[in-house]
PyMOL Python script that loads the backbone (N, CA, C, O; Angstrom):
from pymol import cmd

cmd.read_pdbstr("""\
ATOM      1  N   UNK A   1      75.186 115.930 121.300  1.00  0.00           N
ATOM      2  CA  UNK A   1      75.395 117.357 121.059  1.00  0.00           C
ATOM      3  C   UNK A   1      75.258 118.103 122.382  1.00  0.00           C
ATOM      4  O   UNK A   1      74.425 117.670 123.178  1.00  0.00           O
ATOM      5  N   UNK A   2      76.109 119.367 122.765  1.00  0.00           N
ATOM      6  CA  UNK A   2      76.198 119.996 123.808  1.00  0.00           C
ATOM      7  C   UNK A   2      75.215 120.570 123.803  1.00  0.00           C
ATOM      8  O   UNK A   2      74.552 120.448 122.773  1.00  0.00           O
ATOM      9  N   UNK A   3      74.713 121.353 124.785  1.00  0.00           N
ATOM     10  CA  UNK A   3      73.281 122.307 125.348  1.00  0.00           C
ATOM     11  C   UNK A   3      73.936 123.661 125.501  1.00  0.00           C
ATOM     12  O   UNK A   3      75.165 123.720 125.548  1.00  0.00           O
ATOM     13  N   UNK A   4      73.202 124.744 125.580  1.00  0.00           N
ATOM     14  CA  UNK A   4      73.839 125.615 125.913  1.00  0.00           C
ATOM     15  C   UNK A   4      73.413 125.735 127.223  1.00  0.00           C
ATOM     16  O   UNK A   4      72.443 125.185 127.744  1.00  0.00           O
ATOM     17  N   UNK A   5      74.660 126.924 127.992  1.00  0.00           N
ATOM     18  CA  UNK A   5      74.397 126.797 129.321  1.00  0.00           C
ATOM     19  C   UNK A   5      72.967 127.517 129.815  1.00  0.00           C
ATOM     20  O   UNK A   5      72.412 127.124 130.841  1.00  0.00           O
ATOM     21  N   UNK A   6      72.376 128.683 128.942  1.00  0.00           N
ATOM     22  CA  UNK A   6      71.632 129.207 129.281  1.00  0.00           C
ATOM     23  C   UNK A   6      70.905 130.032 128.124  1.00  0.00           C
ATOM     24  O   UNK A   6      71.571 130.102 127.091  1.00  0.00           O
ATOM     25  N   UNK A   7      69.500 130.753 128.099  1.00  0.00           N
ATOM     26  CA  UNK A   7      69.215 131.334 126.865  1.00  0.00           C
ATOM     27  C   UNK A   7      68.487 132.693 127.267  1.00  0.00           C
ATOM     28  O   UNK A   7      67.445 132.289 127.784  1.00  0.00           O
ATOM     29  N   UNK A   8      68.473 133.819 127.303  1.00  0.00           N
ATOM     30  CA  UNK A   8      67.893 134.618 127.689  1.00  0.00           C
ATOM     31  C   UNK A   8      67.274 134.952 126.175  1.00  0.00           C
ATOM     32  O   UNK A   8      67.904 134.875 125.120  1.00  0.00           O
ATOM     33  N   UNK A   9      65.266 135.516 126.413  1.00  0.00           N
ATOM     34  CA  UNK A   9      65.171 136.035 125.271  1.00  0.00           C
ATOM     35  C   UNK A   9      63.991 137.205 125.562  1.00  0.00           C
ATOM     36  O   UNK A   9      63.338 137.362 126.594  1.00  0.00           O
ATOM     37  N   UNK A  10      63.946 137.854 124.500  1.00  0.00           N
ATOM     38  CA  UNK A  10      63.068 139.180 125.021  1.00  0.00           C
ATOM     39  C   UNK A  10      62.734 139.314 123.069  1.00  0.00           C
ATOM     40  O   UNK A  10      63.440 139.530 122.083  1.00  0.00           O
ATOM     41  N   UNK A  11      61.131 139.013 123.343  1.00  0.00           N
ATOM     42  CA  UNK A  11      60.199 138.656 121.936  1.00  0.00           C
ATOM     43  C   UNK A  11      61.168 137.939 120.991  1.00  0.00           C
ATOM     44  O   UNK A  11      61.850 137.025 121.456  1.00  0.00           O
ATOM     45  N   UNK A  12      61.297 138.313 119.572  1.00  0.00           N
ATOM     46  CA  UNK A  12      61.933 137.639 118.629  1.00  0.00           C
ATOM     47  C   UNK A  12      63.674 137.732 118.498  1.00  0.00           C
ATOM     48  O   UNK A  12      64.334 137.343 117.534  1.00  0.00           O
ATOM     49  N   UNK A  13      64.230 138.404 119.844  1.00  0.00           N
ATOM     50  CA  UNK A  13      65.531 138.570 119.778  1.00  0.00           C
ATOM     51  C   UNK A  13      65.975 137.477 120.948  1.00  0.00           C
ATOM     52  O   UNK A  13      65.132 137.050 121.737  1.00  0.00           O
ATOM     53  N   UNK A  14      66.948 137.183 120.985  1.00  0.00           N
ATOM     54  CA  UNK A  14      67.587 135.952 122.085  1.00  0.00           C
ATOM     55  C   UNK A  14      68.734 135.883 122.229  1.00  0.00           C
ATOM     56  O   UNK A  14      69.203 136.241 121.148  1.00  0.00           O
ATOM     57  N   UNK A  15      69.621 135.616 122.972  1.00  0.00           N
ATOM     58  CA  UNK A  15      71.159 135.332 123.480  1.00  0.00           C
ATOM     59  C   UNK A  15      71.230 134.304 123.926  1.00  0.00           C
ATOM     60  O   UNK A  15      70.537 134.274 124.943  1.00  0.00           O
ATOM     61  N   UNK A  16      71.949 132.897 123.636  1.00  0.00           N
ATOM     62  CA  UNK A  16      72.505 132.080 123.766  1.00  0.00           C
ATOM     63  C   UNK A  16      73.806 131.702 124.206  1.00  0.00           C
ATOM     64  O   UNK A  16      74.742 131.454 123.447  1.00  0.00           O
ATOM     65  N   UNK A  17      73.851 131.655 125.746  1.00  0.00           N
ATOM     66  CA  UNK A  17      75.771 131.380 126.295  1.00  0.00           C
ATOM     67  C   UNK A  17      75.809 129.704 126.321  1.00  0.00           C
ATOM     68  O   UNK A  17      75.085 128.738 126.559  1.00  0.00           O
ATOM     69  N   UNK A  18      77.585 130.156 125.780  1.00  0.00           N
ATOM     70  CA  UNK A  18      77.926 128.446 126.046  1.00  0.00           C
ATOM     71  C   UNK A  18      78.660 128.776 126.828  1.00  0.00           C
ATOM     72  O   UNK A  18      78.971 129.910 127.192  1.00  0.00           O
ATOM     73  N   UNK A  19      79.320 126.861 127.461  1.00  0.00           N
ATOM     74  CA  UNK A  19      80.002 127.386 128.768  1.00  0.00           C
ATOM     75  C   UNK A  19      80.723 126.457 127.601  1.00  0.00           C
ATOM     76  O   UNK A  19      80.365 125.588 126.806  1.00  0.00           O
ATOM     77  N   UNK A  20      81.929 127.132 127.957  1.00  0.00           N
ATOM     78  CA  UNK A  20      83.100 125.929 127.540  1.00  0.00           C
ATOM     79  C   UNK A  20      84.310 125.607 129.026  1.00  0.00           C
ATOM     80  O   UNK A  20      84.345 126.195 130.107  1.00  0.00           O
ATOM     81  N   UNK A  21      85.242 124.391 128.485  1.00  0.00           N
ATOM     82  CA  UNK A  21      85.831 124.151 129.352  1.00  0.00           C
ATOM     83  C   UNK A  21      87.630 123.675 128.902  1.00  0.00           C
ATOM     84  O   UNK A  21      88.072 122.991 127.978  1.00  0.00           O
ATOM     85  N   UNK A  22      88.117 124.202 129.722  1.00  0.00           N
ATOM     86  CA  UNK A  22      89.375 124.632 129.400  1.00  0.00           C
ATOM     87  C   UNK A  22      90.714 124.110 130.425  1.00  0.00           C
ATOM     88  O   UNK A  22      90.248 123.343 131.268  1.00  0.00           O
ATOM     89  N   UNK A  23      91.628 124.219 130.537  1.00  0.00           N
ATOM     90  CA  UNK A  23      92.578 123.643 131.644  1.00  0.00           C
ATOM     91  C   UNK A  23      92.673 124.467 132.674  1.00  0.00           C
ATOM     92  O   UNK A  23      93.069 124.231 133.815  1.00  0.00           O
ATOM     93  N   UNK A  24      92.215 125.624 132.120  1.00  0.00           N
ATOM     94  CA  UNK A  24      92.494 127.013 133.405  1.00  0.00           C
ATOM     95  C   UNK A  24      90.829 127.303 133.925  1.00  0.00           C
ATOM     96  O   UNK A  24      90.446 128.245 134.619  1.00  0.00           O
ATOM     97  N   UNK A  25      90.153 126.391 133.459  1.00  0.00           N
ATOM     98  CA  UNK A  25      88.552 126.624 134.051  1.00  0.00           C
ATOM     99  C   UNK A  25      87.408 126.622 132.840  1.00  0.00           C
ATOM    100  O   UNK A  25      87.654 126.274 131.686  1.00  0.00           O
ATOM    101  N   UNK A  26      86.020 127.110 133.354  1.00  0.00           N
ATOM    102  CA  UNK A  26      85.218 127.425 132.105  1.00  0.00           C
ATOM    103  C   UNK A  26      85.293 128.997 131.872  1.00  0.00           C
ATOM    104  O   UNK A  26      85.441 129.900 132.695  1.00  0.00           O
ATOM    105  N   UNK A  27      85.144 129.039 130.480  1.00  0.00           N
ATOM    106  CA  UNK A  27      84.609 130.311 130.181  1.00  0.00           C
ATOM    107  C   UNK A  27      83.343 130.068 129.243  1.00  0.00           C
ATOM    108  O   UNK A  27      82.880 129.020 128.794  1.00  0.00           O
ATOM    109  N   UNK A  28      82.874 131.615 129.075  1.00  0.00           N
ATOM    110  CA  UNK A  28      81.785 131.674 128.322  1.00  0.00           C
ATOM    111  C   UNK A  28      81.410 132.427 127.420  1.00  0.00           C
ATOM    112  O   UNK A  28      81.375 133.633 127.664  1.00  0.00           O
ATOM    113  N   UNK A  29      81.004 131.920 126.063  1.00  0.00           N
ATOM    114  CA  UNK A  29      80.167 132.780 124.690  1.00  0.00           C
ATOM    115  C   UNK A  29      79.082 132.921 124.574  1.00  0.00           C
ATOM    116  O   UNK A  29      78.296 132.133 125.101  1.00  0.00           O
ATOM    117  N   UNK A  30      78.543 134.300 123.614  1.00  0.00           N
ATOM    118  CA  UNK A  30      77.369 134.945 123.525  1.00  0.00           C
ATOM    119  C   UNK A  30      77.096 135.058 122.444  1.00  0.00           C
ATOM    120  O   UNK A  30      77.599 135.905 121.706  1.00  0.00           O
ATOM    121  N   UNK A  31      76.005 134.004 122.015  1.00  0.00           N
ATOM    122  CA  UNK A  31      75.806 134.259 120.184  1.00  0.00           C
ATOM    123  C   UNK A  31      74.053 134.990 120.166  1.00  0.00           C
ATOM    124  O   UNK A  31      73.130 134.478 120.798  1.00  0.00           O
ATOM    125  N   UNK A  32      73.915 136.199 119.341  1.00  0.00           N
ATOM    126  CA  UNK A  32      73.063 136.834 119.796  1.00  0.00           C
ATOM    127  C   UNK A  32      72.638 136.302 118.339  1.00  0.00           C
ATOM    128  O   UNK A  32      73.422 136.118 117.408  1.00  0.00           O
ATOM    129  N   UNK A  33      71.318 136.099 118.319  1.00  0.00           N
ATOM    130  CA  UNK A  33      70.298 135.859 117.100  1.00  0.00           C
ATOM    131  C   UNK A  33      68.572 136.352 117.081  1.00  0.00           C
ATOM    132  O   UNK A  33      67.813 136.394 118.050  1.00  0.00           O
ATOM    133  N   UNK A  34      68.276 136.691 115.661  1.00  0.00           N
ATOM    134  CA  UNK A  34      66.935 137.142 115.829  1.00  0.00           C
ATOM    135  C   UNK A  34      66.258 136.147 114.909  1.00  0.00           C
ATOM    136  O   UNK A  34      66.734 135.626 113.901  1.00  0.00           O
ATOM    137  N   UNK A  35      64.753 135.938 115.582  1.00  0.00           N
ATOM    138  CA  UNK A  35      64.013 135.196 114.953  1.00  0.00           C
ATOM    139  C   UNK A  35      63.060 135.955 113.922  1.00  0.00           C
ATOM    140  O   UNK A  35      62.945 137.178 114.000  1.00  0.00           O
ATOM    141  N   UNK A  36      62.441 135.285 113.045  1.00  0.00           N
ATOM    142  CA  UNK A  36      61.376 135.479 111.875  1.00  0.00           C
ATOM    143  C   UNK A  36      61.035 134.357 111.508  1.00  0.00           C
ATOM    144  O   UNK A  36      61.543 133.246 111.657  1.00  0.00           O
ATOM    145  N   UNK A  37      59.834 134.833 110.848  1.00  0.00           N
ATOM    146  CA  UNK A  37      59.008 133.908 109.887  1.00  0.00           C
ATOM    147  C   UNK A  37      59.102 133.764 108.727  1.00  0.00           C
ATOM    148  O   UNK A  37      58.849 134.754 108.041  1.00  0.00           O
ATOM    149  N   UNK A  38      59.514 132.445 108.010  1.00  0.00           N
ATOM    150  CA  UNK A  38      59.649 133.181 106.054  1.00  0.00           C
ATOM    151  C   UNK A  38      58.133 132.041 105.760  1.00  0.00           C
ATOM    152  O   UNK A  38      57.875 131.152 106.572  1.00  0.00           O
ATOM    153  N   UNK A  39      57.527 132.204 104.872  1.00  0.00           N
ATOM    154  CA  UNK A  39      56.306 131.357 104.984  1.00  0.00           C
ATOM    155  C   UNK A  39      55.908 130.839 106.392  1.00  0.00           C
ATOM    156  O   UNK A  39      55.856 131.647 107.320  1.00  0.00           O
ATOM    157  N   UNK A  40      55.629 129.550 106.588  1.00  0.00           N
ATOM    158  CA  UNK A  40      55.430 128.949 107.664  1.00  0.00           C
ATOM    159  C   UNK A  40      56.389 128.165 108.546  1.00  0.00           C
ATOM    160  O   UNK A  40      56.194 127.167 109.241  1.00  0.00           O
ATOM    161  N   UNK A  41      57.453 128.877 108.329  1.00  0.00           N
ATOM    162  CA  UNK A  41      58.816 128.206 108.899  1.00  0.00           C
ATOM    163  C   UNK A  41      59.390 129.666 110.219  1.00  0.00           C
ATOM    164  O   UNK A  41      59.257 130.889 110.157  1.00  0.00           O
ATOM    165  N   UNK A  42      59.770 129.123 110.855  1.00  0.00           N
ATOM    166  CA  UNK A  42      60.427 130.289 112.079  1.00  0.00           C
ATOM    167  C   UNK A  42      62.183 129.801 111.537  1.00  0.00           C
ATOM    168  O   UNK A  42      62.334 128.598 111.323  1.00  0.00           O
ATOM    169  N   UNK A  43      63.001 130.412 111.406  1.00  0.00           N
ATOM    170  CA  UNK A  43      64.124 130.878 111.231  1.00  0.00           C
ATOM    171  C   UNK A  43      65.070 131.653 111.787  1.00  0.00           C
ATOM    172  O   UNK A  43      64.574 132.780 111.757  1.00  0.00           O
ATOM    173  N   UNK A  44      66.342 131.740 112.373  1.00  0.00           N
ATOM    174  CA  UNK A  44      67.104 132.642 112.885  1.00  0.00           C
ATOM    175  C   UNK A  44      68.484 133.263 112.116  1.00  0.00           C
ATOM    176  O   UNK A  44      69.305 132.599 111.484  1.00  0.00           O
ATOM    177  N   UNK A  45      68.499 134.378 112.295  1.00  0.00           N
ATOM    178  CA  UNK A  45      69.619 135.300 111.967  1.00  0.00           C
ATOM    179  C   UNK A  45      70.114 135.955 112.603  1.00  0.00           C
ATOM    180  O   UNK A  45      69.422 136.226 113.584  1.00  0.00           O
ATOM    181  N   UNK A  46      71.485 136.641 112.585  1.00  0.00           N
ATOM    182  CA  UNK A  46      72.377 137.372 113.393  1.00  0.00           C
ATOM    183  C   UNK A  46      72.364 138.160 113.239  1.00  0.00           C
ATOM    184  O   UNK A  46      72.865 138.910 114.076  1.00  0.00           O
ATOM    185  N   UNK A  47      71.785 138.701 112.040  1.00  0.00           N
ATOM    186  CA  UNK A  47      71.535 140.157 111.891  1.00  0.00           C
ATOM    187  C   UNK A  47      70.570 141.105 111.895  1.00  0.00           C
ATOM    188  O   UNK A  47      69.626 140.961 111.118  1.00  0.00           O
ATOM    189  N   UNK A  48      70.621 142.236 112.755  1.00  0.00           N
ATOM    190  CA  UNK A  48      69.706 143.157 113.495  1.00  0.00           C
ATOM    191  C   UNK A  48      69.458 144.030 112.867  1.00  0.00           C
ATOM    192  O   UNK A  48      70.393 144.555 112.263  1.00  0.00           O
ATOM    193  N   UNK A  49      68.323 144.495 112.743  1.00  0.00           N
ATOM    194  CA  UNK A  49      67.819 146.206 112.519  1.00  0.00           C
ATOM    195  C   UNK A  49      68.467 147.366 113.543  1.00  0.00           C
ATOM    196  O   UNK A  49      69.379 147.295 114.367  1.00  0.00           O
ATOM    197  N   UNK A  50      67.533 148.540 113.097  1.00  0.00           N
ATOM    198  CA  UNK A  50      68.396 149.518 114.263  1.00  0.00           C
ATOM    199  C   UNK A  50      66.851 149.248 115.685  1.00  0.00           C
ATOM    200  O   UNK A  50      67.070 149.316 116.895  1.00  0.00           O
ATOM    201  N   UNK A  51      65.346 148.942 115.028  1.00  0.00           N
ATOM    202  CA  UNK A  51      64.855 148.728 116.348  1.00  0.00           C
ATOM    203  C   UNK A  51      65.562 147.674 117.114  1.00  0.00           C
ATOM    204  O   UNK A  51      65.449 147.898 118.320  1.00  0.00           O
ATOM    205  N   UNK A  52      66.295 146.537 116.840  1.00  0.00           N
ATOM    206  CA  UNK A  52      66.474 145.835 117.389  1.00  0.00           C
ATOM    207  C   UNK A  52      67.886 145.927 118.402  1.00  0.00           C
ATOM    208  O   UNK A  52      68.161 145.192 119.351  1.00  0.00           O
ATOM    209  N   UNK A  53      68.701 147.134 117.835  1.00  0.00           N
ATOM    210  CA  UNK A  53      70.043 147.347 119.097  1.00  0.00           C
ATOM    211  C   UNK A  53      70.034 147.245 120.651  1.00  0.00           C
ATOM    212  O   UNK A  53      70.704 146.561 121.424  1.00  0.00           O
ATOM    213  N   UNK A  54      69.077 148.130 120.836  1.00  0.00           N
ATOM    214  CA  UNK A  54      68.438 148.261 122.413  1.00  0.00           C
ATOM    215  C   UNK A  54      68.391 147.318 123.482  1.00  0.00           C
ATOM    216  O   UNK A  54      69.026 147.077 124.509  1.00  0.00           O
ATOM    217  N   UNK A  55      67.096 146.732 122.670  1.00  0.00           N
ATOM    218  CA  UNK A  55      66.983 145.467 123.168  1.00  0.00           C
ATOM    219  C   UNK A  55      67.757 144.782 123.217  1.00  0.00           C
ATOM    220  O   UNK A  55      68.173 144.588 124.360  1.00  0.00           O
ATOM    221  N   UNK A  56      68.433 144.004 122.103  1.00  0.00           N
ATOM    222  CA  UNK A  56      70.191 143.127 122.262  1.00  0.00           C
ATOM    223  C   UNK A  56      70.900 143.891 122.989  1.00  0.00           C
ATOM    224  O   UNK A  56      71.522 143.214 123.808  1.00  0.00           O
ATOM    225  N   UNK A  57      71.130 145.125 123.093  1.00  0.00           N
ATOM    226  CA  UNK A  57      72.010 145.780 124.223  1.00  0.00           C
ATOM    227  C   UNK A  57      71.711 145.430 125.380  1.00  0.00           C
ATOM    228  O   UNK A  57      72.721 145.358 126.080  1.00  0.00           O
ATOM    229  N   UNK A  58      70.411 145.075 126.121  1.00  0.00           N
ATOM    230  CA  UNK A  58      69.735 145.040 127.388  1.00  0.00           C
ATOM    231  C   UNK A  58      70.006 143.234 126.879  1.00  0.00           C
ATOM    232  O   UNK A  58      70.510 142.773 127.904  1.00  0.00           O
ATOM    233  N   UNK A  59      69.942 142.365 126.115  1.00  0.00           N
ATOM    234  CA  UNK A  59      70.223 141.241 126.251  1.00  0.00           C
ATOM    235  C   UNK A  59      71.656 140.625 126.870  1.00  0.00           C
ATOM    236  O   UNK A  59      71.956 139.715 127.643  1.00  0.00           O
ATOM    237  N   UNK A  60      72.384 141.663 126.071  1.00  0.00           N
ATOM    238  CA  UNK A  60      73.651 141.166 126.023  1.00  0.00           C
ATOM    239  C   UNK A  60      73.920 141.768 127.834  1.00  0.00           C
ATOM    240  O   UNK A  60      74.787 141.096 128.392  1.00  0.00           O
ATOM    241  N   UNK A  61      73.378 142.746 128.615  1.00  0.00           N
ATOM    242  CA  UNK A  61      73.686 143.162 129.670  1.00  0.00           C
ATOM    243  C   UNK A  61      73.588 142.073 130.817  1.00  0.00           C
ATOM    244  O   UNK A  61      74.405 141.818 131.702  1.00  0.00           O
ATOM    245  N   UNK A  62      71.909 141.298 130.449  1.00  0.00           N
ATOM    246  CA  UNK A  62      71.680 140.626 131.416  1.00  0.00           C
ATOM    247  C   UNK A  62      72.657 139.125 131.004  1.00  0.00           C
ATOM    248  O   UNK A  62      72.860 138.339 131.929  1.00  0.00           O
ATOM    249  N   UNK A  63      73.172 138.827 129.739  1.00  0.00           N
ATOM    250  CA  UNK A  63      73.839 137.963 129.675  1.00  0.00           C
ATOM    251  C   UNK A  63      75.259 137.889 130.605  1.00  0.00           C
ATOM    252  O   UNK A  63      75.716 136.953 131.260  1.00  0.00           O
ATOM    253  N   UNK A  64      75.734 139.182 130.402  1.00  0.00           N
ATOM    254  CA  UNK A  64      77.316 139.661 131.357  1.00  0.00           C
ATOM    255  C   UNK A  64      76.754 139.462 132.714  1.00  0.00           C
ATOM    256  O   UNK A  64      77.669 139.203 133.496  1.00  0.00           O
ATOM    257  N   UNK A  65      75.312 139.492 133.423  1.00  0.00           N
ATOM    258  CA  UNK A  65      75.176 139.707 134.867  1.00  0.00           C
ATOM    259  C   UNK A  65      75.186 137.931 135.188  1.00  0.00           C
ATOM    260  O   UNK A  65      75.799 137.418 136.124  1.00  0.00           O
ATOM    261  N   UNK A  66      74.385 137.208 134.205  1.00  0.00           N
ATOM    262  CA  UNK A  66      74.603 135.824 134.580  1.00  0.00           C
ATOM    263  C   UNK A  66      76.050 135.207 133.843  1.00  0.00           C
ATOM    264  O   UNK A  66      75.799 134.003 133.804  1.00  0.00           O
ATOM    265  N   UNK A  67      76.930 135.322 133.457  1.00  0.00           N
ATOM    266  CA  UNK A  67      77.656 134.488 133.335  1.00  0.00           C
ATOM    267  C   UNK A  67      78.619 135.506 134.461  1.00  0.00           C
ATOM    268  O   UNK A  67      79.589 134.830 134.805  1.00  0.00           O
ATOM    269  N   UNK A  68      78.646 136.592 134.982  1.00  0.00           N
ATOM    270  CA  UNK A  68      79.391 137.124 135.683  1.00  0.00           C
ATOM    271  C   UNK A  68      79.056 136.126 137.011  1.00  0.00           C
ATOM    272  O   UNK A  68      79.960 135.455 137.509  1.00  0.00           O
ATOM    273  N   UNK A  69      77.724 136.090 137.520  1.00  0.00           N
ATOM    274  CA  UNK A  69      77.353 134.796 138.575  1.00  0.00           C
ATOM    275  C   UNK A  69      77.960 133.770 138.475  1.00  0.00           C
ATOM    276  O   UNK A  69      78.646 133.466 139.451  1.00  0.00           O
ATOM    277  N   UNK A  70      77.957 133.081 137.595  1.00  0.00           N
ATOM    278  CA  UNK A  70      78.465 131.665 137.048  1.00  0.00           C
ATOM    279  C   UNK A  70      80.426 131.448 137.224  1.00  0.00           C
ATOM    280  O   UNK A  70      81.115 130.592 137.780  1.00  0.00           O
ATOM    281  N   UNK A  71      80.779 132.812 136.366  1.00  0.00           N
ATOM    282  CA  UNK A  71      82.159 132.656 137.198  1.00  0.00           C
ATOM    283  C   UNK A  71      82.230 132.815 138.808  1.00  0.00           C
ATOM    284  O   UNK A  71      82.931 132.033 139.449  1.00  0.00           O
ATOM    285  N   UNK A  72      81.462 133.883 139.480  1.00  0.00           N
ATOM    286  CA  UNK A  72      81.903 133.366 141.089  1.00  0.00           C
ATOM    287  C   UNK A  72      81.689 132.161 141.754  1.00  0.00           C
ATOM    288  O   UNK A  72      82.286 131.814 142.773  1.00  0.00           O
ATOM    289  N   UNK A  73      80.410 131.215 140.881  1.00  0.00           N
ATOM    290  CA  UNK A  73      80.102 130.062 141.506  1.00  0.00           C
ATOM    291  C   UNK A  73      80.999 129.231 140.918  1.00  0.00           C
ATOM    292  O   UNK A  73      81.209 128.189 141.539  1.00  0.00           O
ATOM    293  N   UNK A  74      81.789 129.441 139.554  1.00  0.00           N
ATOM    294  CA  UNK A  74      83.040 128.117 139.426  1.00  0.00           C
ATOM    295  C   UNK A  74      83.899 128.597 140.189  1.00  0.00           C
ATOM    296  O   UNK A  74      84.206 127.558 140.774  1.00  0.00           O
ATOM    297  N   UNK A  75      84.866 129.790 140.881  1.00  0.00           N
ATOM    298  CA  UNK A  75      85.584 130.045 141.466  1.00  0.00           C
ATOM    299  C   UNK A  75      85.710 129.242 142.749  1.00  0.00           C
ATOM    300  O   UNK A  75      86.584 128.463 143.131  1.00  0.00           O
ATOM    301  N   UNK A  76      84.322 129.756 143.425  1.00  0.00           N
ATOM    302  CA  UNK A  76      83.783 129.157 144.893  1.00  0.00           C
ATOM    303  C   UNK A  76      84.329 127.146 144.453  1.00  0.00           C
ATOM    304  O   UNK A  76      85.037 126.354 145.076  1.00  0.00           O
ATOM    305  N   UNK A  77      83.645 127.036 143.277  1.00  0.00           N
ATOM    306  CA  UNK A  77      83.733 125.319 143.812  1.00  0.00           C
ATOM    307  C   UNK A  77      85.307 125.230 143.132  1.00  0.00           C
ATOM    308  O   UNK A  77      85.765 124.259 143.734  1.00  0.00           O
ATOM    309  N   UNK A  78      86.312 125.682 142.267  1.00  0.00           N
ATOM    310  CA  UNK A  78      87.827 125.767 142.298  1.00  0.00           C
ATOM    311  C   UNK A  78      88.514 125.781 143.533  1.00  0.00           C
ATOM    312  O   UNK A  78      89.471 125.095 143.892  1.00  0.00           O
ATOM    313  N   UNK A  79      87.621 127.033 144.384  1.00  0.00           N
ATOM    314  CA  UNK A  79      88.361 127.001 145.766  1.00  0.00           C
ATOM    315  C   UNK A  79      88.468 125.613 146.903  1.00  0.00           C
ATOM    316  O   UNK A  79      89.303 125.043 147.605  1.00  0.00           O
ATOM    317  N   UNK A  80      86.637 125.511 146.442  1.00  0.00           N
ATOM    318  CA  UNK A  80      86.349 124.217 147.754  1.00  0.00           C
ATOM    319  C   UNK A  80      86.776 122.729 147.188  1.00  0.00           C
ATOM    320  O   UNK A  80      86.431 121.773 147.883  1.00  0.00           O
ATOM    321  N   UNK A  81      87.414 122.503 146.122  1.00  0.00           N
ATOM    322  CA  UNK A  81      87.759 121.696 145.465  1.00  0.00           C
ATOM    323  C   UNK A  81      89.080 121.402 145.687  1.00  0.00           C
ATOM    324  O   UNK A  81      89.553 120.274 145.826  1.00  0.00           O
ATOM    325  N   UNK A  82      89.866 122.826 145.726  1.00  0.00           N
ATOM    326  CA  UNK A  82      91.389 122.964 145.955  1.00  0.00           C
ATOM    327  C   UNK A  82      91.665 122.812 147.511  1.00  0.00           C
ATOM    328  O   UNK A  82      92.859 122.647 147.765  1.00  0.00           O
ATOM    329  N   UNK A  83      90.784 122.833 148.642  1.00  0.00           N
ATOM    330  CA  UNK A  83      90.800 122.715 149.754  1.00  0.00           C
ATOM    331  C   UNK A  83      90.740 121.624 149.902  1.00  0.00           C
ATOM    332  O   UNK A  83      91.740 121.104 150.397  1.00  0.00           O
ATOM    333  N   UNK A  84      89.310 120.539 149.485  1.00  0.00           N
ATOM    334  CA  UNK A  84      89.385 119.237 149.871  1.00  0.00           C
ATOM    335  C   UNK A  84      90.356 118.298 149.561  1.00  0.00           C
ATOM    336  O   UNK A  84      90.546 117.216 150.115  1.00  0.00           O
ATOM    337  N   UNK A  85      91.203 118.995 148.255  1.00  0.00           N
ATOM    338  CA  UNK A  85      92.481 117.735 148.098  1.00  0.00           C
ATOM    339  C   UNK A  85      93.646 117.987 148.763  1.00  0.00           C
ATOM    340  O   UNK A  85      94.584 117.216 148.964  1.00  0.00           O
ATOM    341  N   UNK A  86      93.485 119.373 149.160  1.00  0.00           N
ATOM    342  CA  UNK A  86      94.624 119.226 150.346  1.00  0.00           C
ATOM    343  C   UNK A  86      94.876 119.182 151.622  1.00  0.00           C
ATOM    344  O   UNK A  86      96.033 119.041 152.018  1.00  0.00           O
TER     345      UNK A  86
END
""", "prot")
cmd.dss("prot")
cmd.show_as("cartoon", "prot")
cmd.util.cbc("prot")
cmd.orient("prot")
């Protein structure tokens, strides 16, 4: 089973990117989920309260700043990749 590329989380809310991979390069998804407790079990859901927008807003921000990184560093090695074979 694949990993995800990365997980940012802030208390019981979290963002999860995958990297996928494609013929024209990787790209990347953002599955945002919140945790709880039902008895003695921890559990996740996708669906938010209104305290919880904010915060997923500030999740989902720092998610766009790292996968925005991640595309210049696949670019960089597309480039140095496309150099060494020619």
């Amino acid at each position: 089973m694949s990993q995800p590329a990365h997980k940012i989380r802030i208390g019981v809310l979290q963002v999860t990117i995958w990297r996928n991979h494609g013929e024209k390069g990787n790209w990347y998804s953002v599955i945002p989920s919140r945790g709880y407790k039902q008895e003695d079990a921890w559990k996740e859901t996708d669906s938010l309260g209104f305290d919880d927008l904010l915060t997923m807003a500030k999740l989902f921000d720092l998610a766009h700043t790292w996968i925005m990184h991640q595309q210049q560093a696949d670019a960089k090695g597309r480039k140095e990749a496309a150099k060494a074979a020619a």
